[in-house]
C-alpha positions as CSV (number, residue, x, y, z in Angstrom):
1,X,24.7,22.1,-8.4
2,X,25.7,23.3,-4.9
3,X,22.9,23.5,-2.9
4,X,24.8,25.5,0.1
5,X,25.0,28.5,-2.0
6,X,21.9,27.8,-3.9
7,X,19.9,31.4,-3.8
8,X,16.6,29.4,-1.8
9,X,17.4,29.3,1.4
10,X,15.8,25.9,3.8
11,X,12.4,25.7,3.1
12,X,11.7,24.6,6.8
13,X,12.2,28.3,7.9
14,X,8.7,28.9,6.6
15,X,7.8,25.7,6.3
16,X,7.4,25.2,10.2
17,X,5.9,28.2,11.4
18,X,3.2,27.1,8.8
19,X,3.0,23.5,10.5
20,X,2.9,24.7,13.8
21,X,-1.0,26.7,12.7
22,X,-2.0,25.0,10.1
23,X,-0.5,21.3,10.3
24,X,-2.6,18.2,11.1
25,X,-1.5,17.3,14.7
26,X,-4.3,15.1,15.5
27,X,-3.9,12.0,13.2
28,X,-4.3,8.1,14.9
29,X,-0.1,7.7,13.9
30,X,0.4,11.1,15.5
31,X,-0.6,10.7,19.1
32,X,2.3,7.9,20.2
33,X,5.1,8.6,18.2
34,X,6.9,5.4,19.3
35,X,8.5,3.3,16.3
36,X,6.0,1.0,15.8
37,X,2.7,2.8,15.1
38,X,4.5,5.3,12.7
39,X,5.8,2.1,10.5
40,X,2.5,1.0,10.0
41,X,1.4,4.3,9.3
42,X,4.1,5.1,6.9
43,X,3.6,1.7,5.0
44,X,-0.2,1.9,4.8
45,X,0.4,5.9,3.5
46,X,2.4,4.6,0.9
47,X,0.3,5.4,-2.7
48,X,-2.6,5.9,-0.6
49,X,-4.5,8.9,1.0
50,X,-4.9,9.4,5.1
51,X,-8.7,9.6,4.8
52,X,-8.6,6.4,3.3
53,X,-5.8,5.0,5.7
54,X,-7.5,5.9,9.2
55,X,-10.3,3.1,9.8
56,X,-7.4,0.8,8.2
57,X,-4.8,2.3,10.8
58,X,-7.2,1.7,13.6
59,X,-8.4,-1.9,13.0
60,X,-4.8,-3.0,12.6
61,X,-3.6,-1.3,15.5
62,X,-6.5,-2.9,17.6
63,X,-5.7,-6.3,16.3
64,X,-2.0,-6.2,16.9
65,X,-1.1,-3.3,19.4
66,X,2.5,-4.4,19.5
67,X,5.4,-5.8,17.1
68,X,4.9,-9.1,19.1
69,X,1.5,-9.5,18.7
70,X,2.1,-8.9,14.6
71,X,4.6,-11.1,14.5
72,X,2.5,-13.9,15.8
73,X,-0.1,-13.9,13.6
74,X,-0.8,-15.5,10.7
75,X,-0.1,-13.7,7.5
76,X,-4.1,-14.7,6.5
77,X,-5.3,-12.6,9.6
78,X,-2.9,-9.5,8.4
79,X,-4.1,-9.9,5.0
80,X,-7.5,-10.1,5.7
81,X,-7.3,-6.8,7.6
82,X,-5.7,-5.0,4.7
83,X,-8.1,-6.3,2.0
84,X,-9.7,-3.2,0.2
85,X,-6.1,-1.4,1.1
86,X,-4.3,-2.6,-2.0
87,X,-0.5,-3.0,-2.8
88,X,-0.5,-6.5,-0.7
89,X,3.2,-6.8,-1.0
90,X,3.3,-3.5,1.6
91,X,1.5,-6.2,4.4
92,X,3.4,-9.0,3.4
93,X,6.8,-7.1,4.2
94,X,5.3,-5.4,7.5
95,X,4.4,-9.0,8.5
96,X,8.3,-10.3,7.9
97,X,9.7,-7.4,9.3
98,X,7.6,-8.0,12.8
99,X,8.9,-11.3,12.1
100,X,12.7,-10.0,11.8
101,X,12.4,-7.3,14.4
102,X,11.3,-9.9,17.1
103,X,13.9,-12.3,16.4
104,X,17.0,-10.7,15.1
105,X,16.6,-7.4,16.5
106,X,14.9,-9.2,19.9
107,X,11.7,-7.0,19.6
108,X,13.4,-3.6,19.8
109,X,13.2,-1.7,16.6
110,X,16.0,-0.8,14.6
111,X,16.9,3.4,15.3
112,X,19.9,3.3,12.4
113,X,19.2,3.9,8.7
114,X,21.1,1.2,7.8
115,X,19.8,-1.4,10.1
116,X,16.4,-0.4,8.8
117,X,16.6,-0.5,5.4
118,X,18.0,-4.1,5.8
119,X,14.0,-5.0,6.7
120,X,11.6,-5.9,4.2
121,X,9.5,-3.4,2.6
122,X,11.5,-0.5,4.3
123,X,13.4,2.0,1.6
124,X,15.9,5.1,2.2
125,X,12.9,7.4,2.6
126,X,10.2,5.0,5.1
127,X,13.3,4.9,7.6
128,X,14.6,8.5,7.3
129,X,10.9,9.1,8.2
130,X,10.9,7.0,10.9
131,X,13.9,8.0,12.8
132,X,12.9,11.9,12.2
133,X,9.7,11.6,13.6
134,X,10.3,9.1,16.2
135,X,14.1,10.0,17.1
136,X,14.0,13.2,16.1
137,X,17.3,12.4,13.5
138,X,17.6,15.4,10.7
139,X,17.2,12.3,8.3
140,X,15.7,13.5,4.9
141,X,12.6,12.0,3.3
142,X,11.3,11.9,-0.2
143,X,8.0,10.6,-0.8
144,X,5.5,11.9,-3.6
145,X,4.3,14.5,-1.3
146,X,7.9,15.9,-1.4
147,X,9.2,15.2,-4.5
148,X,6.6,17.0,-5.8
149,X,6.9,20.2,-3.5
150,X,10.6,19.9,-4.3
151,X,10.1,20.0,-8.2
152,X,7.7,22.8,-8.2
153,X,9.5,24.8,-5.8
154,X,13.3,24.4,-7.9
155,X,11.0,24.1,-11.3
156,X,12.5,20.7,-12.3
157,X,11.2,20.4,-15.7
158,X,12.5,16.5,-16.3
159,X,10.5,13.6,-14.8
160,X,11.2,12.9,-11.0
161,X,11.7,9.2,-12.3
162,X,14.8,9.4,-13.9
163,X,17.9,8.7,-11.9
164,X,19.8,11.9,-12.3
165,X,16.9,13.6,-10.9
166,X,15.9,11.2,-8.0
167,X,19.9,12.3,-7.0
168,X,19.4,16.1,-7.5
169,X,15.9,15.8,-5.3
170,X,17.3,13.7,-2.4
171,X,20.5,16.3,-2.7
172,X,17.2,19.3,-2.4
173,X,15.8,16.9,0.3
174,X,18.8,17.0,2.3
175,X,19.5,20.7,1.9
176,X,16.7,21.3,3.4
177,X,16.0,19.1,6.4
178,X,16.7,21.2,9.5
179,X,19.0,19.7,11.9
180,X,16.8,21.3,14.8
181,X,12.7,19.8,15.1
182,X,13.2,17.4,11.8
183,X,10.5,15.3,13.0
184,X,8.3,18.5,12.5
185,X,10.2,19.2,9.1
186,X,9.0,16.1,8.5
187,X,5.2,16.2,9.0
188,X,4.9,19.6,7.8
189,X,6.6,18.6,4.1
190,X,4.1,15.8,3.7
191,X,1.2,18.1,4.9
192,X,2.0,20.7,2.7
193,X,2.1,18.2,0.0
194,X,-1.1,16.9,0.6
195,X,-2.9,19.6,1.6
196,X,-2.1,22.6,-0.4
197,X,0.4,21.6,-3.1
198,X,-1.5,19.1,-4.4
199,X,-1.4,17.4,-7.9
200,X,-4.3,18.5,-9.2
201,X,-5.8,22.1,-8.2
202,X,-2.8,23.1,-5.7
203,X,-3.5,26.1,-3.0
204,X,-0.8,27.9,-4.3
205,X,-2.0,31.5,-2.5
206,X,-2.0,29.7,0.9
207,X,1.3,28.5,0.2
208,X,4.0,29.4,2.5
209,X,6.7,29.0,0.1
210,X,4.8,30.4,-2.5
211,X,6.8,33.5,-2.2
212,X,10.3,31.9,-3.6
213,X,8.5,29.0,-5.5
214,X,10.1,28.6,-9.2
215,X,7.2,26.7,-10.9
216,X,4.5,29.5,-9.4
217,X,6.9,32.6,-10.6
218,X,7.1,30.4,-14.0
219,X,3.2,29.5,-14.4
220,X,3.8,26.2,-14.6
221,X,3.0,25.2,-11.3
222,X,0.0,22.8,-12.8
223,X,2.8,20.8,-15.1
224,X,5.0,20.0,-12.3
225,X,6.0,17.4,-11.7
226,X,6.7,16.1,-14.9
227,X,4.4,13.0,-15.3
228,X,6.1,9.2,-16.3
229,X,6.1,9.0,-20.4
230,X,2.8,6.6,-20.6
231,X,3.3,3.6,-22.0
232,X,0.1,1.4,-23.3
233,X,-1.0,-0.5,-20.3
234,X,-1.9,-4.2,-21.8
235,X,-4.5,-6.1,-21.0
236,X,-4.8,-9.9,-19.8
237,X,-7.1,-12.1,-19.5
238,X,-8.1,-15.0,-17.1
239,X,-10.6,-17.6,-16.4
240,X,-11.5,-18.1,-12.8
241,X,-14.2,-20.8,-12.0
242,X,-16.7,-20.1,-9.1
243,X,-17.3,-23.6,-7.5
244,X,-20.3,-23.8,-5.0
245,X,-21.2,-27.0,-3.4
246,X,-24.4,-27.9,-1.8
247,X,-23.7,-26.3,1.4
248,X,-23.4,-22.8,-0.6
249,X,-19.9,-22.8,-0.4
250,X,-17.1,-21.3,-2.9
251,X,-13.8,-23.2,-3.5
252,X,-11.4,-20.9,-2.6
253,X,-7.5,-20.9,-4.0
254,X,-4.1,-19.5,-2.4
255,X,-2.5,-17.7,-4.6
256,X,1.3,-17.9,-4.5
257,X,3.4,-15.3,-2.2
258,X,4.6,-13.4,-5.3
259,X,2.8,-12.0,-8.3
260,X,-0.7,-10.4,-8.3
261,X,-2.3,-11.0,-5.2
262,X,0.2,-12.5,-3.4
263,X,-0.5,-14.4,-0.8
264,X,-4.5,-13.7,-0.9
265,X,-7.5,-15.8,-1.5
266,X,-9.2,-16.2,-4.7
267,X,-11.2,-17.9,-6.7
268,X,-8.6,-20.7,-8.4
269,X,-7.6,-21.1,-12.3
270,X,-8.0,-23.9,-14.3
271,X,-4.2,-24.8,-13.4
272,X,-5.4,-24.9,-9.7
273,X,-7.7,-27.4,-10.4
274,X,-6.1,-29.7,-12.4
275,X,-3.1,-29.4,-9.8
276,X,-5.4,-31.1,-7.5
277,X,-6.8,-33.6,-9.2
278,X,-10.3,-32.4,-8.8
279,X,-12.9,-33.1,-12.1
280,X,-15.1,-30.7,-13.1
281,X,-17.7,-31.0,-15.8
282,X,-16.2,-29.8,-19.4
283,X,-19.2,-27.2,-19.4
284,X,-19.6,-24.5,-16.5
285,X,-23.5,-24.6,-15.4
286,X,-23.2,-20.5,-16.8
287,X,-20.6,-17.4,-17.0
288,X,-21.0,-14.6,-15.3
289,X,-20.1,-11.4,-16.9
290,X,-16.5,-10.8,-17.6
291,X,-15.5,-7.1,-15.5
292,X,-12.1,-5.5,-15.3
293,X,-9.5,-4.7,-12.8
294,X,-7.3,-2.1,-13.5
295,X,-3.4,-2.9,-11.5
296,X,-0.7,-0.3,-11.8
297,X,0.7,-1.7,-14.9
298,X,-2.1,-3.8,-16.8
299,X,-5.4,-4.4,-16.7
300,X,-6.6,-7.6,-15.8
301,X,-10.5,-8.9,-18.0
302,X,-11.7,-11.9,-15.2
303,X,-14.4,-14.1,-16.5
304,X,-16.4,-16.2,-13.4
305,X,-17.1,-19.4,-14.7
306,X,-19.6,-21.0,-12.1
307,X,-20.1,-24.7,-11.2
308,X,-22.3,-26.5,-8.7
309,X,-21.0,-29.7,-7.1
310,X,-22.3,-32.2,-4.9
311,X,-20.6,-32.4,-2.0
312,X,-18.5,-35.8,-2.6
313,X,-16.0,-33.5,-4.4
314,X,-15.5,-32.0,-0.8
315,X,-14.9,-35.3,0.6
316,X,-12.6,-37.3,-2.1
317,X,-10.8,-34.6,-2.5
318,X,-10.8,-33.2,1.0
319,X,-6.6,-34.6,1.7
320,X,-5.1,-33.3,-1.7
321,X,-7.1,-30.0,-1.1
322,X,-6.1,-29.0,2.1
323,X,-2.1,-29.6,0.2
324,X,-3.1,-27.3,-2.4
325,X,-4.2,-24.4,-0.6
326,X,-7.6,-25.1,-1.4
327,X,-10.1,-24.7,0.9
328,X,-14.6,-24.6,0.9
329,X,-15.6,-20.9,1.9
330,X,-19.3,-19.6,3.0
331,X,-19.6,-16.2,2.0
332,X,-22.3,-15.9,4.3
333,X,-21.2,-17.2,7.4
334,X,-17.3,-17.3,7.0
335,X,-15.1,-19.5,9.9
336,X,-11.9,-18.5,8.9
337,X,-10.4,-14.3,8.1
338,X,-8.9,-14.9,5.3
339,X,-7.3,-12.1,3.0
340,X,-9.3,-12.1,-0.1
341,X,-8.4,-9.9,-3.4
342,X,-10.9,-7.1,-3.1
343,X,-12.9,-7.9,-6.7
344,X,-12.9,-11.1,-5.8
345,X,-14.7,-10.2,-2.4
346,X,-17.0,-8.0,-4.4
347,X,-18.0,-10.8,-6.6
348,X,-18.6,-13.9,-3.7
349,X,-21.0,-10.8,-2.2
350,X,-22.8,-10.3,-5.2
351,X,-23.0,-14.0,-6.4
352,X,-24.3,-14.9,-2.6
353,X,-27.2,-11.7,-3.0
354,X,-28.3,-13.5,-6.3
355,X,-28.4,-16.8,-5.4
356,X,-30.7,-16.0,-2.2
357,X,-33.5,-17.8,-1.6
């Protein structure tokens, strides 16, 4: 379709007179629009609400105000920061990007599309958001926010996954970025997508497109968009053993960079432990009840197995540990930030309230 003599005209004609009264304008990401703060902000909004962003945002920011000062930490001390944020793979890819920016782009951020989307973690859409809001480039964006203001307002009836219709809705996208105040445009589509046309219980009267929107002249403004065909999500299962020692401490595992958890700190596998040599007793002292964690595509059954030790395991195996990414843990008094996987977090807190004195 030919979207110049499509019968909508740009959405941004009414879209940014709405924006300018009813927009959010006073947002942490919003008040220095320099490159930097709005990449974090854009990564950290990715699959996850701004209420639930801000105190994130804010912590990060304080620890490492600059791209410098990311790229020099550790990747424990950013993961440890964005424990409870989920998606870990999102700070792992900020963290080699800082890492990228300082030395191949020598500290300056990137201000092309291309350039940008050669970094880690950064797609078509993060960077067009980026250089619109920062640069003010009529670069279109298409998160969920807008693909699904896009499919209600054209009524696309097919599921926003499929590849003919990711082309049709950056084509849409395009159509209607203005070439004047984009970095507005910008704002105001994700606003309206997260403030009034939401998935579930959309404002649809306080719409300002409401007017010309297909889905709402159609009724089917709660169908769209089209959700994935669901699939049975599977569910695995995995033995983690909780070994304390007689200074209260847990053994702690790094998991590898890929995978679930990348990267983070958990409680290690029976693999871990045999990978270092370390002998446990065939029987664990007791098992804690098994619990759930639900990921995007399975669901993962954990069952704590918990050993205590005496503290010569610490010290025979103290040089094969430390090249194992093992490593002794108080949960009480911890010495180190480490990024630990959120349930595992959860359980070390409730395992350290039962076992006080």
């Amino acid at each position: 379709m030919d979207y110049m003599k499509s019968p909508h005209e740009p959405i941004h004609r009414q879209l940014l007179p709405w924006f300018d009264q009813h927009g959010r304008h006073d947002l942490p990401w919003q008040q220095d629009k320099s490159p930097y703060p709005v990449w974090v902000s854009e990564i950290m909004l990715q699959q996850t609400q701004v209420n639930t962003v801000i105190p994130y945002y804010e912590r990060f920011m304080r620890a490492f105000p600059t791209i410098q000062d990311l790229a020099s930490a550790s990747i424990d001390e950013v993961l440890h920061l964005w424990t409870g944020l989920g998606y870990y793979a999102r700070a792992r890819n900020l963290h080699k990007a800082a890492q990228l920016i300082d030395t191949q782009f020598q500290g300056a951020f990137p201000n092309t599309l291309d350039e940008l989307q050669t970094l880690p973690g950064i797609g078509r859409s993060t960077a067009a958001a980026i250089l619109s809001i920062c640069h003010q480039q009529p670069t279109a964006i298409l998160d969920g926010n807008v693909k699904r203001v896009l499919a209600r307002y054209h009524a696309i009836e097919r599921w926003t996954g499929e590849a003919e219709v990711q082309k049709e809705l950056w084509q849409l996208a395009e159509y209607h970025t203005p070439k004047q105040r984009a970095g507005d445009y910008t704002q105001a589509i994700m606003d309206l997508g997260a403030t009034i046309c939401r998935r579930s219980k959309p404002s649809c009267l306080l719409c300002p497109l409401e007017e010309k929107c297909l889905a709402s002249a159609k009724g089917i403004t709660h169908r769209l968009p089209l959700s994935k065909p669901k699939k049975a999500i599977p569910l695995k299962q995995v033995t983690l053993s909780l070994i304390c020692n007689t200074n209260k401490e847990v053994l702690l595992h790094k998991r590898p960079p890929s995978g679930i958890w990348g990267g983070l700190w958990s409680l290690p596998e029976k693999t871990a432990i045999h990978s270092a040599s370390i002998m446990l007793p065939e029987q664990p002292d007791t098992t804690l009840p098994s619990f759930t964690h639900t990921f995007s595509h399975f669901r993962l059954e954990i069952t704590p197995e918990v050993y205590h030790v005496n503290n010569s395991l610490l010290e025979a195996n103290r040089s094969v540990m430390e090249g194992c990414d093992l490593l002794w843990y108080n949960v009480d008094t911890p010495k180190q930030a480490l990024g630990l996987a959120a349930p595992i977090k959860k359980l070390l807190h409730q395992f350290a309230q039962r076992n006080e004195p």
